[in-house]
C-alpha positions as YAML, in Angstrom:
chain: A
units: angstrom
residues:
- id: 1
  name: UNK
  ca: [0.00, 0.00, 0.00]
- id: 2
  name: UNK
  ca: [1.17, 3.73, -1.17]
- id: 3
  name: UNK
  ca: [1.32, 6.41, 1.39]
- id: 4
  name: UNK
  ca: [-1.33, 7.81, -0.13]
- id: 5
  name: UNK
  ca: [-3.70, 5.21, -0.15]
- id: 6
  name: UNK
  ca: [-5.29, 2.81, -2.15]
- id: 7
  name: UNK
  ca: [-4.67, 2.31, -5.93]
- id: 8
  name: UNK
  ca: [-7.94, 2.76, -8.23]
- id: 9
  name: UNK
  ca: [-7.95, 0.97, -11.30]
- id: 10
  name: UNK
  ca: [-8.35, 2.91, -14.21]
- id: 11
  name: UNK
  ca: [-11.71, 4.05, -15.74]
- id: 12
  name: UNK
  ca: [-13.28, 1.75, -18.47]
- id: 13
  name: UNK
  ca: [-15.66, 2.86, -21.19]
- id: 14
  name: UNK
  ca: [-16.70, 6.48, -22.46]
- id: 15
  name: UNK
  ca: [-17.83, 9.59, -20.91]
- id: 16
  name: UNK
  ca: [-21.16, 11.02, -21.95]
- id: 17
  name: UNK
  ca: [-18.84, 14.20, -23.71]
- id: 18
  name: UNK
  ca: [-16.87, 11.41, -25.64]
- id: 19
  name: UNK
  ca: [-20.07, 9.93, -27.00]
- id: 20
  name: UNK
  ca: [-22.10, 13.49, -27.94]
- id: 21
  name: UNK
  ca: [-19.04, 14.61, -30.09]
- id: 22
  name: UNK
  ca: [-18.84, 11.46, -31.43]
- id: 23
  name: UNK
  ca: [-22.29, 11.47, -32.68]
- id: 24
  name: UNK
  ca: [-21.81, 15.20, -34.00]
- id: 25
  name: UNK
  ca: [-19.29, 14.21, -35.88]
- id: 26
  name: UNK
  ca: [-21.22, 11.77, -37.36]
- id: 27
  name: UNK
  ca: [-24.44, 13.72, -38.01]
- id: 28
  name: UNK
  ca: [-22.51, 16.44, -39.46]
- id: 29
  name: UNK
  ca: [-20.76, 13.52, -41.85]
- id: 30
  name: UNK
  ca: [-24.45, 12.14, -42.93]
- id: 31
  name: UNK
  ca: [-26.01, 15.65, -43.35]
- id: 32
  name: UNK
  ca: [-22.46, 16.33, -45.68]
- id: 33
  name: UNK
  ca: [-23.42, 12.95, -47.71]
- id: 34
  name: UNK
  ca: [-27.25, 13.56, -48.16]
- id: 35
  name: UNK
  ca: [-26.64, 17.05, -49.00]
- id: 36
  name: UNK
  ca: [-24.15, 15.41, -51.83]
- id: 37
  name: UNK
  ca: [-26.57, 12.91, -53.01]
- id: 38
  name: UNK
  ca: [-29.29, 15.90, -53.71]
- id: 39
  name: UNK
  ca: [-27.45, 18.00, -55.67]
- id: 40
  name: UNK
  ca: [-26.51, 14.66, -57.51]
- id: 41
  name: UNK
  ca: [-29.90, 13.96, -58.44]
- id: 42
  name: UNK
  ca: [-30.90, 17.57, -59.17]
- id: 43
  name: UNK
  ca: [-27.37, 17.42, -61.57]
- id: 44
  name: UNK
  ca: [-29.08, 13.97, -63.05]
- id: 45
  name: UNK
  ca: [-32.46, 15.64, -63.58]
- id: 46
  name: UNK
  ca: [-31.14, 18.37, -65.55]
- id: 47
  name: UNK
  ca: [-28.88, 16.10, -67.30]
- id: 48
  name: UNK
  ca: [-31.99, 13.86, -68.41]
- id: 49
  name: UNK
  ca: [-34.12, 16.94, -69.31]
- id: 50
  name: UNK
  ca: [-31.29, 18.64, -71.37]
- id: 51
  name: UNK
  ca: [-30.34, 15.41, -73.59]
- id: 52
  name: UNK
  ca: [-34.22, 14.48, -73.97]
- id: 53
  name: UNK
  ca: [-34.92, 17.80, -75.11]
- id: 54
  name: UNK
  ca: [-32.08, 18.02, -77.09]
- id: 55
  name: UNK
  ca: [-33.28, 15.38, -78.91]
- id: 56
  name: UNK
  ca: [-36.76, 16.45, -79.43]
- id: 57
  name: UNK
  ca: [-35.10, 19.28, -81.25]
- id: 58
  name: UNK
  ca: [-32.94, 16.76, -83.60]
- id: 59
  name: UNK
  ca: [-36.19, 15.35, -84.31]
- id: 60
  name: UNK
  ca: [-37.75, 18.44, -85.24]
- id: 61
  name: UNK
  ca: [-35.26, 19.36, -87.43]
- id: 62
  name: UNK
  ca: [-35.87, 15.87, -89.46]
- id: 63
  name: UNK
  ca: [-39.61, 16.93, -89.46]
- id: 64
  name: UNK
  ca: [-38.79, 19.99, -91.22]
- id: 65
  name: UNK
  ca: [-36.15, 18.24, -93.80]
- id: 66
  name: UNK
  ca: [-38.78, 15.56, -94.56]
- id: 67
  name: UNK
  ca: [-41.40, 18.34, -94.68]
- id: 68
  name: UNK
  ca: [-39.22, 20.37, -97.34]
- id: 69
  name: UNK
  ca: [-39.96, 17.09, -99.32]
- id: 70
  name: UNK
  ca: [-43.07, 17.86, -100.49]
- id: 71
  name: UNK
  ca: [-42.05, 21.63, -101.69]
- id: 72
  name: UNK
  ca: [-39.30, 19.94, -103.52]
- id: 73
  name: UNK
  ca: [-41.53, 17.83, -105.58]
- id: 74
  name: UNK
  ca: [-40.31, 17.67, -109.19]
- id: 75
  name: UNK
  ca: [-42.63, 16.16, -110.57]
- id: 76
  name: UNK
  ca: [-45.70, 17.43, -109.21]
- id: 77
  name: UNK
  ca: [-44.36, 21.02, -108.85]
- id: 78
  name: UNK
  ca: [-45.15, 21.59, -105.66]
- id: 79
  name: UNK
  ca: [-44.56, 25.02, -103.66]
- id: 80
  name: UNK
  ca: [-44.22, 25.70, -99.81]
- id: 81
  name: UNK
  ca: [-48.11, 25.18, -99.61]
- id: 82
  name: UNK
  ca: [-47.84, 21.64, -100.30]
- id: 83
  name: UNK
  ca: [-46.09, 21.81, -96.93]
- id: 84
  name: UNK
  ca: [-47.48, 20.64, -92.95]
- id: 85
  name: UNK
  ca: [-44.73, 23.23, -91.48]
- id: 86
  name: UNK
  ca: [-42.82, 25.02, -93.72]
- id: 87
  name: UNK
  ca: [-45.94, 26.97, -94.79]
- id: 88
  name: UNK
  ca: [-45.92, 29.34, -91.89]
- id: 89
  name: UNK
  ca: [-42.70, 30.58, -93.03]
- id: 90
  name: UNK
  ca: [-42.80, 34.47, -93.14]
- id: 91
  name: UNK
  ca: [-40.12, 36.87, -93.74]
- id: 92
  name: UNK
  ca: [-38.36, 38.72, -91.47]
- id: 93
  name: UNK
  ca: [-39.12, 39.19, -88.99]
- id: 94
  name: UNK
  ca: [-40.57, 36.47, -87.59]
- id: 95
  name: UNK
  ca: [-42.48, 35.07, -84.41]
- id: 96
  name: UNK
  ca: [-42.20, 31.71, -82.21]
- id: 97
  name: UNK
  ca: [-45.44, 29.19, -82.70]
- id: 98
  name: UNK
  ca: [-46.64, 25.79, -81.61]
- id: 99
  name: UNK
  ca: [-46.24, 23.77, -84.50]
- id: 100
  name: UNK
  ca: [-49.70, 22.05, -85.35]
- id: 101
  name: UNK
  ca: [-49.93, 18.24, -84.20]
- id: 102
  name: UNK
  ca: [-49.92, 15.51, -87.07]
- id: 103
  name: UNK
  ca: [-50.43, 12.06, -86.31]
- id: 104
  name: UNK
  ca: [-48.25, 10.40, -87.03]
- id: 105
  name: UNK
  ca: [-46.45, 13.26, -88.20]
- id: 106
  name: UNK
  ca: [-45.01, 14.41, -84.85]
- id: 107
  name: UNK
  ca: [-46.38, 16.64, -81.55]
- id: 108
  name: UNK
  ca: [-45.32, 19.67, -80.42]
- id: 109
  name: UNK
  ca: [-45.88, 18.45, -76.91]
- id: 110
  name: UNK
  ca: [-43.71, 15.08, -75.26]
- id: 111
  name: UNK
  ca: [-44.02, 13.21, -72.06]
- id: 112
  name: UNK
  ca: [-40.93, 12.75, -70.27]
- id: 113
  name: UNK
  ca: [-39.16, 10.12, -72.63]
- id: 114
  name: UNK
  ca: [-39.64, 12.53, -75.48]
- id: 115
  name: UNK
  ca: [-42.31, 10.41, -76.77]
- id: 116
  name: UNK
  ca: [-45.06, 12.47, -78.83]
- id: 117
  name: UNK
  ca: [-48.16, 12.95, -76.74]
- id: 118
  name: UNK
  ca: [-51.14, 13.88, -79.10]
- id: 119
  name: UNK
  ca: [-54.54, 16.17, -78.40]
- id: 120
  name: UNK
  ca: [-56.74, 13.75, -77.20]
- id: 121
  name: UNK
  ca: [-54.37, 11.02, -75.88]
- id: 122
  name: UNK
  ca: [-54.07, 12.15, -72.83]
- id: 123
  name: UNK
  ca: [-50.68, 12.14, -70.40]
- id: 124
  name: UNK
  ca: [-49.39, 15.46, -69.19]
- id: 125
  name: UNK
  ca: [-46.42, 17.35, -71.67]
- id: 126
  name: UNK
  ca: [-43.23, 17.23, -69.87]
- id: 127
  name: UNK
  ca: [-41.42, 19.30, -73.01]
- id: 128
  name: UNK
  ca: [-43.21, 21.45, -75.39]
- id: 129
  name: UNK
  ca: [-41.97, 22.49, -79.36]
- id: 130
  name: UNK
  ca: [-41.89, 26.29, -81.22]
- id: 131
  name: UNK
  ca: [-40.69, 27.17, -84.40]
- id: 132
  name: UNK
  ca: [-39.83, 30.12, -85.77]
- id: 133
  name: UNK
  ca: [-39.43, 30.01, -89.44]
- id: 134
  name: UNK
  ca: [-38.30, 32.55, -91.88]
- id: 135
  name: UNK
  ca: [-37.70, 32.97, -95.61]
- id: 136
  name: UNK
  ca: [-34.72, 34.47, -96.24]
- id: 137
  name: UNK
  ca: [-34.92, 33.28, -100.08]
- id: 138
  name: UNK
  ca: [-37.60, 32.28, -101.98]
- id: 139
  name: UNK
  ca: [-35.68, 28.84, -101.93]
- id: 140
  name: UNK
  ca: [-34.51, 28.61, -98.49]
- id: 141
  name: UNK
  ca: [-36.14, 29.01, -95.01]
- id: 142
  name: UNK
  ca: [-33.52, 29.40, -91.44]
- id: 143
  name: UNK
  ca: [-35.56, 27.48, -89.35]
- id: 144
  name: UNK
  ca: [-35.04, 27.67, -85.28]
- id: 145
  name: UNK
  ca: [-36.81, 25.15, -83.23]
- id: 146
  name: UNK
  ca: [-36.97, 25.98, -78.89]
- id: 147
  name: UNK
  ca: [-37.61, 23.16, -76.92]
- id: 148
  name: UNK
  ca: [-38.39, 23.94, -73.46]
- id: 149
  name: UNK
  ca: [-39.60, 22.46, -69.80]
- id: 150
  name: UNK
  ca: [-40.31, 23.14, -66.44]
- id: 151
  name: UNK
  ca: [-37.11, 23.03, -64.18]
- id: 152
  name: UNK
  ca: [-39.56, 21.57, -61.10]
- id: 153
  name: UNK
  ca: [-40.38, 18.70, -62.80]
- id: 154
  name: UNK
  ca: [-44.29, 20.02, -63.32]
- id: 155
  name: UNK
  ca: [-45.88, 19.69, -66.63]
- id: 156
  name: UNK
  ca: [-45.37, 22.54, -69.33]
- id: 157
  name: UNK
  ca: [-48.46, 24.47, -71.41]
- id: 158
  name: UNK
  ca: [-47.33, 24.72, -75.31]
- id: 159
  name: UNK
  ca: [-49.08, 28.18, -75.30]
- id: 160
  name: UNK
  ca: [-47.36, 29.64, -72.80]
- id: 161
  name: UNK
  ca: [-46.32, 33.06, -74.19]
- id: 162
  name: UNK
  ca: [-43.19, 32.50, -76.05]
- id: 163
  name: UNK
  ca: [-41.65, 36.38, -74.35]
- id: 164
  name: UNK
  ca: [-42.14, 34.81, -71.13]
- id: 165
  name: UNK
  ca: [-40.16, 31.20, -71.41]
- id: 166
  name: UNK
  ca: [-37.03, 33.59, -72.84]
- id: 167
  name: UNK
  ca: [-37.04, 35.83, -69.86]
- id: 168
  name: UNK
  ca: [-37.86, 33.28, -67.08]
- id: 169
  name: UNK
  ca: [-34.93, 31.11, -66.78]
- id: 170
  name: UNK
  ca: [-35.13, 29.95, -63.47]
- id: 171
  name: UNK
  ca: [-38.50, 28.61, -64.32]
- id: 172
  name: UNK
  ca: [-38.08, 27.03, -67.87]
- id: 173
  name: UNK
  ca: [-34.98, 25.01, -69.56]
- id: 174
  name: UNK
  ca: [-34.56, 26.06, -73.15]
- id: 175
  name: UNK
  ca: [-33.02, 24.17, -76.31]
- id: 176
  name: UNK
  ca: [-32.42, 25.89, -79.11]
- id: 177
  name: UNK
  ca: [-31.27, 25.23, -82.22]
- id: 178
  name: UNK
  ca: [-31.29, 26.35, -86.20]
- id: 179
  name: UNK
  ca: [-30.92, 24.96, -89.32]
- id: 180
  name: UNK
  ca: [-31.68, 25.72, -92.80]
- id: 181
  name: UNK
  ca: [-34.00, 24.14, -95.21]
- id: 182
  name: UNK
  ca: [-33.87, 24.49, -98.85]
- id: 183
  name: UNK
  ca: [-35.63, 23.85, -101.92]
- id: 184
  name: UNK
  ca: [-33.12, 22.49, -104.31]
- id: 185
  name: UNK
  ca: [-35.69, 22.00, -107.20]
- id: 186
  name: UNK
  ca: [-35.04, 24.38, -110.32]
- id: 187
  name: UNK
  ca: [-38.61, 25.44, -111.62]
- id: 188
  name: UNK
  ca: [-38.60, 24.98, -115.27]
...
């Protein structure tokens, strides 16, 4: 025995401060990784929505070349009123408009998978078509095709007013794109 006293043995386990900054640590760790995995997911989202629209617009763009068919009909001599879309070409300047529905020509409104969603079929638009064609030439129009959505996810109305999806960007996600169709028929 010690002069001053009895040994104690040392204390086993943790103290109660040990333990709550141990479990702040961890809870500031989990709150770190499920604030990570939301912005992943919002980054996926817009990811989805930008390639799906961006491939609404390709498609558009084949509408219009296949629709320039019929005013480049040799043999029948067709003009631009032979046309579904190309008709509403103006000259400068020109405005945006929905793009009338053809089955099974193609919608201007989609579902989510960029699938055409007719009048009548039902299903709520997730992306919505305008055009905006203009004839520069009497044989060639500079078409521009705007695909756009709603950033939360909530379904989109094709007659929105086109000055308002331009100017609201934290409300609407915008493709755009422009090409040039041409009539390469010589009239005789």
């Amino acid at each position: 025995m010690s002069a001053l006293g009895p040994r104690r043995a040392p204390a086993r386990g943790y103290t109660a401060v040990e333990v709550t900054i141990a479990l702040a640590l961890l809870a500031i760790g989990a709150s770190g990784i499920i604030a990570l995995q939301k912005i992943t997911l919002q980054s996926t989202t817009n990811a989805r929505n930008i390639a799906t629209a961006n491939q609404i617009a390709v498609t558009w763009t084949e509408r219009l070349r296949a629709d320039a068919s019929m005013w480049n009909n040799p043999i029948t001599g067709s003009d631009l009123s032979d046309t579904t879309w190309l008709r509403s070409a103006t000259s400068p300047p020109s405005t945006w408009f929905v793009p009338s529905s053809t089955a099974p020509g193609g919608s201007a409104w989609a579902n989510i998978e960029g699938r055409d969603i007719y009048p009548g079929a039902g299903g709520m638009g997730a992306f919505c078509t305008h055009l905006r064609l203009v004839r520069l030439y009497p044989s060639m129009i500079r078409a521009e095709i705007r695909v756009f959505w709603r950033r939360n996810g909530m379904p989109v109305a094709c007659d929105t007013n086109p000055a308002t999806i331009g100017a609201d960007s934290d409300v609407y996600g915008i493709i755009q794109i422009a090409t040039g169709v041409f009539n390469t028929v010589t009239p005789t």
